[in-house]
C-alpha positions in Angstrom: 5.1 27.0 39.5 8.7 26.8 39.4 10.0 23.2 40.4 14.6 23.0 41.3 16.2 20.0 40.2 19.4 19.9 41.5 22.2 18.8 39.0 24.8 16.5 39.7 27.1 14.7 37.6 25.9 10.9 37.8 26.7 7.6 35.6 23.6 5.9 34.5 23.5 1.8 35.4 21.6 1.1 32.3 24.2 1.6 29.7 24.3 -1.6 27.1 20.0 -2.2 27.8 17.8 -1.2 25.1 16.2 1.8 25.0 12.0 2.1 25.1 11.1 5.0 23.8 8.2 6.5 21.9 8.7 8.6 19.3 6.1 10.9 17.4 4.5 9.8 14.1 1.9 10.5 11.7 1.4 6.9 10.2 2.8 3.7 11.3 2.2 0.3 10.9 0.7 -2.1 13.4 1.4 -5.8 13.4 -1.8 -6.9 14.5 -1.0 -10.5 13.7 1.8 -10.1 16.8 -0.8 -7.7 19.5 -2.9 -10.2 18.6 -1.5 -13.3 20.0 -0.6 -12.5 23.5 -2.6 -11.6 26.9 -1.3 -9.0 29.0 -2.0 -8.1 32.8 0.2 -6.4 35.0 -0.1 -7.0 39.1 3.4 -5.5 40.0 6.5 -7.4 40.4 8.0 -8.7 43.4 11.5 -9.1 42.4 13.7 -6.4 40.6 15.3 -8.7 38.5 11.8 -10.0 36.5 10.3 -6.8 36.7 9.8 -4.6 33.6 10.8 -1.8 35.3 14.6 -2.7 35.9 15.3 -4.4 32.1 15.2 -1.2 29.9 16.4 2.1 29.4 13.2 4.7 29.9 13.9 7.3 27.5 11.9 10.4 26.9 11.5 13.7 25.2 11.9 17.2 26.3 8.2 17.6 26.9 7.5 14.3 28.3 10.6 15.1 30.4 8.8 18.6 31.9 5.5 16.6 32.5 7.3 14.7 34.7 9.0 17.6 36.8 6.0 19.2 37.3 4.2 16.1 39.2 7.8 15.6 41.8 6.3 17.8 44.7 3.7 14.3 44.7 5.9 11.9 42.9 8.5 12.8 46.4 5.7 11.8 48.7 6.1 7.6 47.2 9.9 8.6 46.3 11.7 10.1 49.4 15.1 9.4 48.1 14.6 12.0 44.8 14.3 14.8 47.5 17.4 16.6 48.2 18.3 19.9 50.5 17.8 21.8 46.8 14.6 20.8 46.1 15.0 17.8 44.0 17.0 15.0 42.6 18.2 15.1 38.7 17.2 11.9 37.5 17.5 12.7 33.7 20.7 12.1 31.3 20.4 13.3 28.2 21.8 11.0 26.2 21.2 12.8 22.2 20.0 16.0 22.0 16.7 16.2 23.3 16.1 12.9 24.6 16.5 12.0 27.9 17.2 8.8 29.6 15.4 8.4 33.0 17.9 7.1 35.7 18.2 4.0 37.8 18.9 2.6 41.2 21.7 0.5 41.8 19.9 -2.4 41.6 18.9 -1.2 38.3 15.5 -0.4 39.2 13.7 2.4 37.7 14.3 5.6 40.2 10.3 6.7 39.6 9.8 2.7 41.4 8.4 2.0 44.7 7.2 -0.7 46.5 3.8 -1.4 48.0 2.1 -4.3 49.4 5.5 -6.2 48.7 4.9 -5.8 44.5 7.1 -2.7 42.5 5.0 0.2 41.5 5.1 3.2 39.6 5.1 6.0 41.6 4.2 8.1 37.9 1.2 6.1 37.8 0.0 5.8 41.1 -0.1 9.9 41.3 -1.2 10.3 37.7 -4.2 8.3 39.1 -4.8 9.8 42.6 -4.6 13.7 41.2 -6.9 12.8 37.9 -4.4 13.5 35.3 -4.7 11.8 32.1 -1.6 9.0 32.0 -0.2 10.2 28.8 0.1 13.5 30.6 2.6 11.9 33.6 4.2 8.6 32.6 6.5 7.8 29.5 4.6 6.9 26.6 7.3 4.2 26.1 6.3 2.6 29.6 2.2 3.1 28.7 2.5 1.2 25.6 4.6 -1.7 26.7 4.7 -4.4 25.9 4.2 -2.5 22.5 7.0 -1.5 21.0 8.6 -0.6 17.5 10.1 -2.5 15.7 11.6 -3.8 12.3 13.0 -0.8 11.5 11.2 1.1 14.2 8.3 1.5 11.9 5.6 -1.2 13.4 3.8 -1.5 16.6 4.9 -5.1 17.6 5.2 -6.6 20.8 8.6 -6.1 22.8 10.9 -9.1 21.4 11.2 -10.4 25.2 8.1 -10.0 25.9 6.9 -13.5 26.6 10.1 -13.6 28.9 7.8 -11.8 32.1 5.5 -13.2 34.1 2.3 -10.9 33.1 2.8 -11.4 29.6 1.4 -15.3 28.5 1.3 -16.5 24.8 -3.0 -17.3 23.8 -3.3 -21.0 23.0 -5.7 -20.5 20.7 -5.8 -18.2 17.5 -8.2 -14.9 18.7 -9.7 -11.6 17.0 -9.8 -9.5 20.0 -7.5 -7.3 21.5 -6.2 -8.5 25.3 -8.2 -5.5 27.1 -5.1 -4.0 28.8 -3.2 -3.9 25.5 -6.3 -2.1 24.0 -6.2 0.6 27.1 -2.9 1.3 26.3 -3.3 1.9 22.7 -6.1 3.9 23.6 -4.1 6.0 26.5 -1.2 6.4 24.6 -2.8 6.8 21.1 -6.6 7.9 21.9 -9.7 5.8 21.9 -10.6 6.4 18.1 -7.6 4.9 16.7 -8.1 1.9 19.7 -12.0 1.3 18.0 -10.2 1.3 14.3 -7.8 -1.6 15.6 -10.3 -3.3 17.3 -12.8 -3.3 14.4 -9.8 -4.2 12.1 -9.0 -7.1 14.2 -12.7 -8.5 14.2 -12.3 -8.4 10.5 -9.5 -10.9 10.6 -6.8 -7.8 9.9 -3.7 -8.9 9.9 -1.4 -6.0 9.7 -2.3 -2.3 9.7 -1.0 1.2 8.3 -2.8 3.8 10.3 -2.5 7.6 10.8 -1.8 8.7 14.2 -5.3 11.0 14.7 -4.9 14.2 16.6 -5.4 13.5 20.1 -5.5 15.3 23.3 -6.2 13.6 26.4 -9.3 14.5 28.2 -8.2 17.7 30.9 -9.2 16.9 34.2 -11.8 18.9 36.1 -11.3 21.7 38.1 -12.0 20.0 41.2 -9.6 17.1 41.1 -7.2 17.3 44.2 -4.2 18.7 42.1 -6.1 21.7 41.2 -7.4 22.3 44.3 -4.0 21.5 46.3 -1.6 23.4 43.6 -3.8 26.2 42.8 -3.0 25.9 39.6 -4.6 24.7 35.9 -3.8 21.9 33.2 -0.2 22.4 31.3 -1.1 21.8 28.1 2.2 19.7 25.5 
């Protein structure tokens, strides 16, 4: 299947926010002590300006990037606006060579956002979802993992400095050996559930801090009869 994107020259909103982005690694560092200490539970936001989805700069990689294209004939269905009389919108800036920062409304909003039921969605997610494709395969790593992110260095998994600054993010009152479970499920999406087990074991043990090698993981394909299949007459795109 060959998806058009129709170029246009365009001046991204988000210049002077900080970038999420997830880069590849074989080893990294995971400050449990940080995961550790915070709850996490997102219901979508109802106002642009606390919402997640409007404070940083997406940024992904070229095949991250093509993952994405390949999911706009459904993405367009939530998204209206990234259809154009070409085919579709070019919502990517590359801004170094091969990576890729995801554009913005002018309220600063992600441009993948939508709204439903009054509360800001993720039209990546929602389809990723509804057609049975694994999340990794559809939605920026950066946005799976967060409020994980690198830092010190960009060597350790930490939580996002601001993250206590959002509403779906709260600080536990009490010291706790257990992973919050949607931080877990995105360590597990975005990493695979093997690794997920390690930290979780680790973190029983009263772990701290981590050094871990990133296993091999490919998400689980989806079955030939989940609606994309059977709609796009086509198979799995494997990275």
């Amino acid at each position: 299947m060959i998806i058009k994107t129709e170029m246009r020259s365009k001046t991204l909103t988000t210049r002077g926010r900080k970038c999420l982005r997830c880069k590849h690694r074989n080893r990294m560092q995971i400050n449990l002590a940080s995961i550790l200490s915070m709850d996490h539970a997102c219901q979508g936001c109802t106002r642009v300006e606390t919402c997640c989805c409007a404070r940083y700069e997406v940024c992904v990689d070229a095949k991250e990037l093509n993952r994405i294209i390949q999911v706009l004939p459904e993405v367009v269905k939530l998204c209206p606006h990234l259809r154009t009389a070409g085919g579709y919108d070019n919502v990517f800036d590359e801004v170094e060579p091969g990576i890729y920062a995801i554009d913005t409304t002018e309220s600063g909003l992600c441009i993948f956002a939508f709204v439903s039921d009054h509360r800001i969605r993720c039209s990546l997610h929602t389809v990723g979802l509804t057609l049975g494709i694994p999340l990794a395969q559809v939605k920026p790593k950066a946005c799976l993992l967060w409020p994980l992110a690198f830092s010190e260095g960009d060597t350790a998994l930490s939580l996002e400095e601001d993250a206590l600054s959002f509403r779906c993010n709260s600080r536990r009152r009490n010291p706790s050996r257990r992973l919050s479970p949607a931080l877990g499920e995105a360590i597990g999406l975005v990493y695979g559930n093997d690794l997920r087990a390690e930290l979780e074991k680790k973190a029983k043990q009263g772990v701290r801090r981590a050094a871990v090698l990133i296993p091999a993981f490919r998400p689980t394909k989806p079955s030939i009869n989940t609606p994309w299949q059977r709609r796009r007459g086509e198979c799995w795109a494997d990275p």
